[in-house]
C-alpha positions as a printed NumPy array, in Angstrom:
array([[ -5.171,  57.905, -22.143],
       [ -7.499,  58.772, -19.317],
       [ -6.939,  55.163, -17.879],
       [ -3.501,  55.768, -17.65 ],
       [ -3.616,  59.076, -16.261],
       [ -6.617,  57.803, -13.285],
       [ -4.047,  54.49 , -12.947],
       [ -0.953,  57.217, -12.242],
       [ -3.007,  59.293, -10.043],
       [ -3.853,  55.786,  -7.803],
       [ -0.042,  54.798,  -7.994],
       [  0.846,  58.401,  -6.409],
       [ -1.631,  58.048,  -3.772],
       [ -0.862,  54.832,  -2.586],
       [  2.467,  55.679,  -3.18 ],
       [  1.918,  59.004,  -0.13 ],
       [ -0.18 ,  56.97 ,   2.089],
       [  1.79 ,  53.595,   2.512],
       [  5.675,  55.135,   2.134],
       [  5.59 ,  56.803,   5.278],
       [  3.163,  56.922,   8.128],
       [  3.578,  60.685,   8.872],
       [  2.445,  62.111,   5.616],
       [ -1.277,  62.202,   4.236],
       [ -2.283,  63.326,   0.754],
       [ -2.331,  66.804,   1.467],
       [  0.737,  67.079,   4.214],
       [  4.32 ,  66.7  ,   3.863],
       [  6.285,  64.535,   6.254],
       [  6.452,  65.616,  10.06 ],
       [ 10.008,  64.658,  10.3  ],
       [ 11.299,  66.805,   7.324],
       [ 11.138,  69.741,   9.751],
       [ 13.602,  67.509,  11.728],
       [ 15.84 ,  67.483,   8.798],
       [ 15.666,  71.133,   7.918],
       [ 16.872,  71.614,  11.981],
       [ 19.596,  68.831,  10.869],
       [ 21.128,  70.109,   7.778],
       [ 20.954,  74.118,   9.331],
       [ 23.127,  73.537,  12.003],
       [ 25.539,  71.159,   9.689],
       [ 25.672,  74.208,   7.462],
       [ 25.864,  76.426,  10.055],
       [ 29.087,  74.231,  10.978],
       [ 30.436,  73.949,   7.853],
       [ 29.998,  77.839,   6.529],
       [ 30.935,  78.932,   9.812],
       [ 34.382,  77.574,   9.333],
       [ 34.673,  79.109,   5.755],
       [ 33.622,  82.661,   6.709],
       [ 35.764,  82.7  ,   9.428],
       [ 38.641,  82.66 ,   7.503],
       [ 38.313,  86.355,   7.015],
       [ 39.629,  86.422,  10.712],
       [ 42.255,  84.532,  10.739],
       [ 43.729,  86.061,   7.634],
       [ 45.625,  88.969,   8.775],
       [ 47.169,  86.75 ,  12.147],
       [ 48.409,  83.991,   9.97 ],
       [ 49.854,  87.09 ,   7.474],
       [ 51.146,  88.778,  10.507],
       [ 52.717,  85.004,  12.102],
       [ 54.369,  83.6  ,   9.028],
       [ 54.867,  86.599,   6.541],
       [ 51.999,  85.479,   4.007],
       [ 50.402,  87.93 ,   1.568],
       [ 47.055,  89.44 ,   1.399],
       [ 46.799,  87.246,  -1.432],
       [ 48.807,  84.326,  -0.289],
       [ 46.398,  83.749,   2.792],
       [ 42.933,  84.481,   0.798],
       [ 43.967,  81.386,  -1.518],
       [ 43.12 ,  79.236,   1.258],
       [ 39.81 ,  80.373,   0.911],
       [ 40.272,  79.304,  -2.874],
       [ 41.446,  76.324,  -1.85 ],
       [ 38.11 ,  75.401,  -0.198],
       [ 36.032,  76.304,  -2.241],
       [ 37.835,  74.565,  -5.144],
       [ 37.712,  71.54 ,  -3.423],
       [ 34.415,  71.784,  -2.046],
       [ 33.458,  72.385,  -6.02 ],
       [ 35.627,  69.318,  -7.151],
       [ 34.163,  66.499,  -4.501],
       [ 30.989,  68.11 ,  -4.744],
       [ 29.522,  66.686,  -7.842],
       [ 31.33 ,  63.476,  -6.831],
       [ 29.577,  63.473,  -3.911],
       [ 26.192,  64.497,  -5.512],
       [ 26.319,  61.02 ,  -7.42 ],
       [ 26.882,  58.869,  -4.539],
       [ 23.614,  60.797,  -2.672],
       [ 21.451,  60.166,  -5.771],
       [ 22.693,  56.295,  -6.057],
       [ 22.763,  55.627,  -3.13 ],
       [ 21.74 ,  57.842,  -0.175],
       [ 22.876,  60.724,   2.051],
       [ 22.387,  59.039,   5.373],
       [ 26.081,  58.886,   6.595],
       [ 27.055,  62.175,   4.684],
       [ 26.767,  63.889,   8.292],
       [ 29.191,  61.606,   9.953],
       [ 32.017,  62.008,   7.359],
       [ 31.366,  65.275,   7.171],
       [ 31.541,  65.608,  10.871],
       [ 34.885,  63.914,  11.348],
       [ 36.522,  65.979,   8.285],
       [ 35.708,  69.539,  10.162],
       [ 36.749,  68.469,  13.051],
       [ 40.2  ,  66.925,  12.111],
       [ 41.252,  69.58 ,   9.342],
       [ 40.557,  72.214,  11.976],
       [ 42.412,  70.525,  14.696],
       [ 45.659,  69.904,  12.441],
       [ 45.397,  73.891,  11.647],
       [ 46.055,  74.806,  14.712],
       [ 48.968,  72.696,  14.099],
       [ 49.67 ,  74.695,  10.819],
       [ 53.722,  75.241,  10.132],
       [ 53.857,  76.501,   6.441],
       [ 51.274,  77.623,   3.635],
       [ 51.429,  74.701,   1.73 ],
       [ 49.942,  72.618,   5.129],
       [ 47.605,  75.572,   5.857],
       [ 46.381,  75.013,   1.991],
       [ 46.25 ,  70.995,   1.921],
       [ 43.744,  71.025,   5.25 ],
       [ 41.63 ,  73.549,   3.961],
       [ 41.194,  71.147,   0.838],
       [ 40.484,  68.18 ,   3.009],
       [ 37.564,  70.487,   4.873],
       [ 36.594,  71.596,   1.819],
       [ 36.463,  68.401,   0.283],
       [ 35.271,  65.955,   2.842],
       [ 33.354,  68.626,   4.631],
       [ 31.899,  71.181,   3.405],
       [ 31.07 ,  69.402,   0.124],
       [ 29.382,  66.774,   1.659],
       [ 27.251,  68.663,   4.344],
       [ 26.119,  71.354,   1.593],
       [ 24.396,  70.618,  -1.693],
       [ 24.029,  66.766,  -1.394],
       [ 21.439,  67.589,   2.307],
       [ 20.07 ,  70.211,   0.686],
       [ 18.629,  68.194,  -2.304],
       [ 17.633,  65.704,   0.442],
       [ 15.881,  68.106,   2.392],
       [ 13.846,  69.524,  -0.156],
       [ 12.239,  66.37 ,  -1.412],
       [ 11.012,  66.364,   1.508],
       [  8.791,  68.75 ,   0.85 ],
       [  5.948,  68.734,  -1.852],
       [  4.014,  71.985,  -0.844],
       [  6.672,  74.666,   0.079],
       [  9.963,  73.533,  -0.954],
       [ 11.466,  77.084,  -1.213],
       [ 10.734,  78.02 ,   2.435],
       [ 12.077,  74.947,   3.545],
       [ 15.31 ,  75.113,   1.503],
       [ 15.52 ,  78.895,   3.066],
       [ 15.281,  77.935,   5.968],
       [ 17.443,  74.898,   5.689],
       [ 20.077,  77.454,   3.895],
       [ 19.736,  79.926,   6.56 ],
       [ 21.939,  78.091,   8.867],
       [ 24.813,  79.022,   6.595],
       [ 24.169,  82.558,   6.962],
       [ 23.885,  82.06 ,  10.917],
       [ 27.056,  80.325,  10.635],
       [ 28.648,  82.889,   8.945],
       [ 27.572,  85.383,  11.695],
       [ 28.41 ,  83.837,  14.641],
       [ 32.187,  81.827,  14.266],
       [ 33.646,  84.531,  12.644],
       [ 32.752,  86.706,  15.788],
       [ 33.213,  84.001,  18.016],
       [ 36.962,  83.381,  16.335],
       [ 37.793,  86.923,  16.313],
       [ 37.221,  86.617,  19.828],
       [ 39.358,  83.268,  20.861],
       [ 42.402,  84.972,  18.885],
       [ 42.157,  88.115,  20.173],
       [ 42.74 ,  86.048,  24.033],
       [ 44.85 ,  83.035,  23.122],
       [ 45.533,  83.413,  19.61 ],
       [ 45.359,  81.862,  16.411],
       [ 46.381,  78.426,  17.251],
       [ 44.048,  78.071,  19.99 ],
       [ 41.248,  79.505,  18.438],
       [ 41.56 ,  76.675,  15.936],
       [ 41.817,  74.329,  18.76 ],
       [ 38.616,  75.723,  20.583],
       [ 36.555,  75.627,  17.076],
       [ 37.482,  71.872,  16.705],
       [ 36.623,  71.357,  20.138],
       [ 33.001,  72.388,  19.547],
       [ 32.572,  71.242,  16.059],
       [ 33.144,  68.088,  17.527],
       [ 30.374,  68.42 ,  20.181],
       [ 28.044,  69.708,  17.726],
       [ 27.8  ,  67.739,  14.762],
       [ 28.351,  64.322,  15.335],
       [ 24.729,  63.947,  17.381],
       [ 23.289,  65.837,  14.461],
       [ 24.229,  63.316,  12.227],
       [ 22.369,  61.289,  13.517],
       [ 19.034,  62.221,  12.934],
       [ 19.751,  62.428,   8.586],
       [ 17.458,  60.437,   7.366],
       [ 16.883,  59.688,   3.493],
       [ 13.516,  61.42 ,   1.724],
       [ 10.971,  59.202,   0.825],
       [ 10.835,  60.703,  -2.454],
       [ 13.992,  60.234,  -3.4  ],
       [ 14.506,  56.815,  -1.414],
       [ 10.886,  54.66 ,  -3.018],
       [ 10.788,  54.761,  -6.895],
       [  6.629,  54.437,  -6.371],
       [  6.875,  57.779,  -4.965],
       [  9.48 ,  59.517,  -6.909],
       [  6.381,  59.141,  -9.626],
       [  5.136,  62.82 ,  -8.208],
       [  8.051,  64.123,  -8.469],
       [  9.185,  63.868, -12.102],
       [ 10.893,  66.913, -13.446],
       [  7.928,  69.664, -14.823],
       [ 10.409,  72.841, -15.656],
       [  9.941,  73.963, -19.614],
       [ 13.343,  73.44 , -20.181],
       [ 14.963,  70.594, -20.263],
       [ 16.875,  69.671, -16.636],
       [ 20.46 ,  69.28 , -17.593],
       [ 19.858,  72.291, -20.31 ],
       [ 18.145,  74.498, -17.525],
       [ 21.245,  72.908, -14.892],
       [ 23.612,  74.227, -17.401],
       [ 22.284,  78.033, -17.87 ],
       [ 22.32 ,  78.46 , -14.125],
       [ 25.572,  77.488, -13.595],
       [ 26.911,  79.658, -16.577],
       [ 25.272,  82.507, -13.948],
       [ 26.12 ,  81.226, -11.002],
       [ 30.279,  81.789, -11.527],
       [ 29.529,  85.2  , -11.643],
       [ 27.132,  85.865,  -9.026],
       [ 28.927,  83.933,  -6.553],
       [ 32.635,  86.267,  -7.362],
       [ 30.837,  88.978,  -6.643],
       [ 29.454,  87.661,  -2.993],
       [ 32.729,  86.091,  -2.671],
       [ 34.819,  89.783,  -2.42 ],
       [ 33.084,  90.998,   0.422],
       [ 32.974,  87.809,   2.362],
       [ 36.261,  87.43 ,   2.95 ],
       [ 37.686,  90.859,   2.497],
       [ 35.345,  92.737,   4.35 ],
       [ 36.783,  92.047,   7.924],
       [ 40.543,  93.337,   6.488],
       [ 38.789,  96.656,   4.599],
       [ 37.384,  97.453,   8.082],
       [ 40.098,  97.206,  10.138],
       [ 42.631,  98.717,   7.798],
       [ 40.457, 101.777,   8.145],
       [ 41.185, 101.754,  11.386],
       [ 38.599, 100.174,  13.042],
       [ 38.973,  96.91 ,  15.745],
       [ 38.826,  93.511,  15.122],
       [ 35.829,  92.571,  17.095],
       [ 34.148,  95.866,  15.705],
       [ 34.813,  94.862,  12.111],
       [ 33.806,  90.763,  13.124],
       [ 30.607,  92.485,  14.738],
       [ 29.708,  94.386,  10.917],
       [ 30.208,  91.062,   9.248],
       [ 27.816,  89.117,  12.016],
       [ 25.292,  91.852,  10.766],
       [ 25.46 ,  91.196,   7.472],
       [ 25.409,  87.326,   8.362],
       [ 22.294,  87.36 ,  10.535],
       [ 20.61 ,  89.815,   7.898],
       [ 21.565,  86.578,   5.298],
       [ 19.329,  84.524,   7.543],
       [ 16.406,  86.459,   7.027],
       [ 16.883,  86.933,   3.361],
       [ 17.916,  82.819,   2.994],
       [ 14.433,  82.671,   4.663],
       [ 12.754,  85.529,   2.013],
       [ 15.023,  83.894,  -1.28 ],
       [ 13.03 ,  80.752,  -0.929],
       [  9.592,  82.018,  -0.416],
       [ 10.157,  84.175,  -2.926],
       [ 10.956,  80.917,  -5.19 ],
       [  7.463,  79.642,  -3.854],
       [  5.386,  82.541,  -5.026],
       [  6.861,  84.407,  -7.819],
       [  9.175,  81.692,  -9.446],
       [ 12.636,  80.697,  -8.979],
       [ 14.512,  82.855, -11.915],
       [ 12.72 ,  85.924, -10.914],
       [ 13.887,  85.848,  -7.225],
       [ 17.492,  84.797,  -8.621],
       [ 16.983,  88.141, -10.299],
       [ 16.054,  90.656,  -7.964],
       [ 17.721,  89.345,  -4.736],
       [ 20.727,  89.328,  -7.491],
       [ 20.24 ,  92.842,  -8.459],
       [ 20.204,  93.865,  -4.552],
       [ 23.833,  92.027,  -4.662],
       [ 25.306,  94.116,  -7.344],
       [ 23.964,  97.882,  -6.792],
       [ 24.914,  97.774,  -3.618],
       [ 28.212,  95.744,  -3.157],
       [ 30.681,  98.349,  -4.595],
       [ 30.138, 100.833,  -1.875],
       [ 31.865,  98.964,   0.847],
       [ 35.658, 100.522,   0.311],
       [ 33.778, 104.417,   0.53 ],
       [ 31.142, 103.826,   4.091],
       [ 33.65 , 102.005,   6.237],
       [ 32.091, 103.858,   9.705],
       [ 28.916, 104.778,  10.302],
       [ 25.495, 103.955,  10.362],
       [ 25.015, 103.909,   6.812],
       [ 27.962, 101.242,   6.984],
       [ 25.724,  98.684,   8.776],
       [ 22.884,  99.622,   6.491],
       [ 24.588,  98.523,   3.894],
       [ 25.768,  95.041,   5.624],
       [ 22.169,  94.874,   6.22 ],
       [ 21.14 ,  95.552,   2.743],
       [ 23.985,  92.982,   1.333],
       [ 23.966,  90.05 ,   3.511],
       [ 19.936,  90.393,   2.669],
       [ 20.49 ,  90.527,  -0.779],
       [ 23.252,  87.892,  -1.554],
       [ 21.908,  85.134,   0.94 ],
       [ 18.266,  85.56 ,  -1.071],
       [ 20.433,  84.534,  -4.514],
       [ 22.117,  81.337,  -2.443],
       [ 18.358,  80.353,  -1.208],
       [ 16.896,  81.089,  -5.131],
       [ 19.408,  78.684,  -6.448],
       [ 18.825,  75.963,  -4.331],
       [ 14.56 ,  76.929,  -5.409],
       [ 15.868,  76.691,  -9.235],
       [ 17.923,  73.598,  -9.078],
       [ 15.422,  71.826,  -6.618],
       [ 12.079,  72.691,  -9.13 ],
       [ 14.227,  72.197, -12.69 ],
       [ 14.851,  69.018, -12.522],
       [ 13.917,  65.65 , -11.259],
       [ 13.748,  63.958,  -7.653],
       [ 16.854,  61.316,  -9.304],
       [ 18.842,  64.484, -10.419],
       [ 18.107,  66.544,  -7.591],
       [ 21.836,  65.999,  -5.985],
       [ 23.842,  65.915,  -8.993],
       [ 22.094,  69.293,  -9.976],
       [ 22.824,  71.094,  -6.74 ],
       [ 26.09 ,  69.555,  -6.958],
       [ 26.577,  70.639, -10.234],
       [ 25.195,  74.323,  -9.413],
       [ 27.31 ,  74.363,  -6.387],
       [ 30.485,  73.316,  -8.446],
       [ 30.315,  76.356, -10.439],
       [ 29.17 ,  78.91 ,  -7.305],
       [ 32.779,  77.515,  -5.688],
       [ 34.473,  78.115,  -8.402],
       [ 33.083,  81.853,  -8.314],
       [ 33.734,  82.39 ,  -4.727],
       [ 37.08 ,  80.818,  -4.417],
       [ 37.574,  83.314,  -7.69 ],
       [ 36.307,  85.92 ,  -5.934],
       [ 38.56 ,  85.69 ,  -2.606],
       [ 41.247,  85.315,  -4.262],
       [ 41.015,  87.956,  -7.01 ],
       [ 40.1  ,  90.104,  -4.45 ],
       [ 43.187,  89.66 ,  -2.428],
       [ 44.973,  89.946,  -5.623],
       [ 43.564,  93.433,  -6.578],
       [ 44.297,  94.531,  -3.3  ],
       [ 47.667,  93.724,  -3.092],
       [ 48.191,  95.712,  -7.263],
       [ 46.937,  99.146,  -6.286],
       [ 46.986,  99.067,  -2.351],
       [ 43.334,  99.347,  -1.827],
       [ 40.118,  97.369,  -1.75 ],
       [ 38.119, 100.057,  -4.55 ],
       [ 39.123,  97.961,  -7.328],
       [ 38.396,  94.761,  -5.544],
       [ 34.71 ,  96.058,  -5.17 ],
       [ 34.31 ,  97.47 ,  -8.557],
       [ 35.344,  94.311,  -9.89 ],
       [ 32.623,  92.282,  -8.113],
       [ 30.257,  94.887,  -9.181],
       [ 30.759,  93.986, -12.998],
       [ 31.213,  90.455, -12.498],
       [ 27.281,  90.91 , -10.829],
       [ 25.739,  92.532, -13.595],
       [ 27.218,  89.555, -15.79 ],
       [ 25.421,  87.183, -13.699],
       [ 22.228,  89.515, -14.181],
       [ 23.162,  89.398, -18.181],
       [ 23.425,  85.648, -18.259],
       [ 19.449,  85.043, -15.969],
       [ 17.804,  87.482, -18.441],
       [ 19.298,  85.591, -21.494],
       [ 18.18 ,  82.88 , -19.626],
       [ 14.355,  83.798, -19.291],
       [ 14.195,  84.792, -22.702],
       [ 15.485,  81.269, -23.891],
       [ 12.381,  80.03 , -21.671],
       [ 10.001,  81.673, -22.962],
       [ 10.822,  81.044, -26.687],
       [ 10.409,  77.147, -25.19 ],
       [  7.41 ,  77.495, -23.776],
       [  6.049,  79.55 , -27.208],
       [  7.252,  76.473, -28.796],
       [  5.987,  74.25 , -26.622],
       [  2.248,  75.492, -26.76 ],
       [  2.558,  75.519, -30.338],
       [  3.519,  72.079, -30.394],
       [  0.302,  71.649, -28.553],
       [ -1.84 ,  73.007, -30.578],
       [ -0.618,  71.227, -33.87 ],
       [ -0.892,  67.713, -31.787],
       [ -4.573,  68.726, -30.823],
       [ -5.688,  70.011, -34.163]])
């Protein structure tokens, strides 16, 4: 036994000194900090588009006589789709690779948001958001982000926060930027104008993915073998029970936040300005979620940046002005971009480096699911009683699910690692 344990320990150290020449025993790759710059502006890209959707909802409502409802399904409609081709997609990275993922992804945002500015009925308006969803956003999300945190050894969390804060940024800035191109040329252009620079953007990004060396040499995939208690598809499975629920709740304000705000009265590019708040706040608490995952564990930062989510969500329909509003965008976006950043943590430390894509696919299939729910449940309460109160109050119990679900959760861990030591002991004596 301690011959094969010495021979393991030479495999993994050959295996880090000859795989790539920019990593040493004790230092992750230079050029993963070149992916986590990669995959946040792809993310930015590709959440960008989604949250701006908030923004266009009321113009396309307004242009072709849509429902609150009606319109908010296209957010459904993306996320569905980005939920569907997502596990598909997380197969293909672990088989085979991620290296092209940016280019396809690339050409799908651009094209679906060029045809939308072409966009004559809901059914056409539905169908491209399924092909950005599917071909873009599915692609650029959970299948880089398993790539990008193999590799990393050391701090995986911060560099998945990081990585995941790009979405948050993106969030922020092309809904505000949107808001802006329709409020001077209008819908259609504004779709024309985000094509235009998604374009620009992301195809030179794609070129610099490159594939892990973890996940790409099976010598060195050795140190990376799945440690977690649990076992990976059981532990894949209780997170994704959770995740449905956590992500309806995040999902309400996202895209209904911009309407609540101006049907209160306030502007446009006032209400677009709240919901960059809350976005850029996200960054920062992307950044927190997965250093939290580094030092106290990835559950218990699921938990409290989850608990943040809940208590403080259903106040949104009764501080629409004010500064206690943007407090509370502050405290939100904080608070629900930590949970996106512990998730990636959980699924990224659960299992192993050969799962690693299928189990962020898998997570993320589930957290579509929950915000395409969300959106359009939201919409749909709205347009019952008239108001956004029940919309909020809704995502508030669908939260403390979520919370139900992670503590269940823990306590199944536990009684698994109790067993587990016991196991031990009876082996030993």
């Amino acid at each position: 036994m301690l011959a094969a344990k010495f021979a393991t320990h030479e495999i993994n150290s050959r295996a880090r000194m000859t795989n790539n020449p920019t990593t040493t025993p004790d230092r992750d790759p230079i050029y993963g900090w070149v992916m986590v710059f990669a995959v946040f502006i792809l993310s930015a890209l590709s959440f960008g588009a989604l949250g701006s959707i908030s923004v266009f909802l009321k113009p396309l409502s307004a242009e072709f006589g849509w429902s609150r409802g009606e319109t908010a399904f296209g957010y459904t409609v993306i996320s569905f789709s980005s939920a569907l081709f997502g596990i598909l997609w997380g197969y293909i990275a672990d088989r085979y690779g991620s290296r092209y993922f940016g280019f396809i992804g690339a050409i799908a945002m651009t094209l679906s948001l060029f045809l939308l500015s072409k966009n004559q009925n809901i059914y056409q308006f539905y169908g491209l958001y399924f092909l950005f969803g599917a071909f873009g956003n599915a692609i650029l999300t959970s299948p880089l982000y398993a790539n990008v945190g193999f590799w990393f050894r050391q701090q995986p969390g911060l560099a998945l926060g990081i990585t995941a804060a790009g979405g948050a940024v993106g969030q922020g800035v092309m809904p505000l930027c949107a808001g802006l191109a329709i409020g001077a040329y209008g819908w259609q252009t504004a779709y024309l104008i985000i094509a235009a620079s998604y374009f620009c953007l992301a195809f030179p990004i794609a070129f610099l993915i490159r594939e892990s060396p973890t996940r790409q040499n099976p010598a060195s995939a050795l140190e990376a073998q799945q440690t977690f208690v649990v076992d990976e598809k059981i532990a894949v499975a209780w997170i994704s029970a959770a995740i449905i629920f956590c992500c309806i709740c995040m999902s309400v304000p996202i895209v209904h936040l911009v309407p609540l705000l101006t049907d209160s009265g306030m502007t446009v590019n006032s209400a677009t300005q709240v919901l960059m708040l809350l976005m850029f706040s996200g960054a920062f608490g992307r950044i927190l979620g997965g250093k939290l995952g580094d030092t106290i564990g990835a559950l218990p930062a699921y938990m409290l940046m989850s608990l943040g989510q809940t208590i403080s969500v259903v106040w949104f329909p009764y501080l629409t002005q004010g500064p206690w509003l943007y407090a509370l965008a502050v405290f939100f976006g904080f608070t629900y971009s930590g949970v996106m950043s512990a998730i990636l943590v959980c699924a990224r430390t659960m299992v192993s480096a050969g799962f690693a894509a299928r189990a962020m696919s898998i997570t993320a299939f589930f957290g579509w699911l929950g915000m395409g729910l969300g959106g359009y449940l939201g919409g749909l309460l709205f347009d019952l009683h008239g108001n956004y109160k029940w919309s909020f109050a809704f995502a508030m119990i669908v939260g403390w699910i979520n919370l139900i679900i992670l503590t269940l959760f823990v306590l199944y861990t536990r009684r698994q690692r109790l067993l587990t030591r016991r196991q031990g002991e009876t082996w030993n004596s």
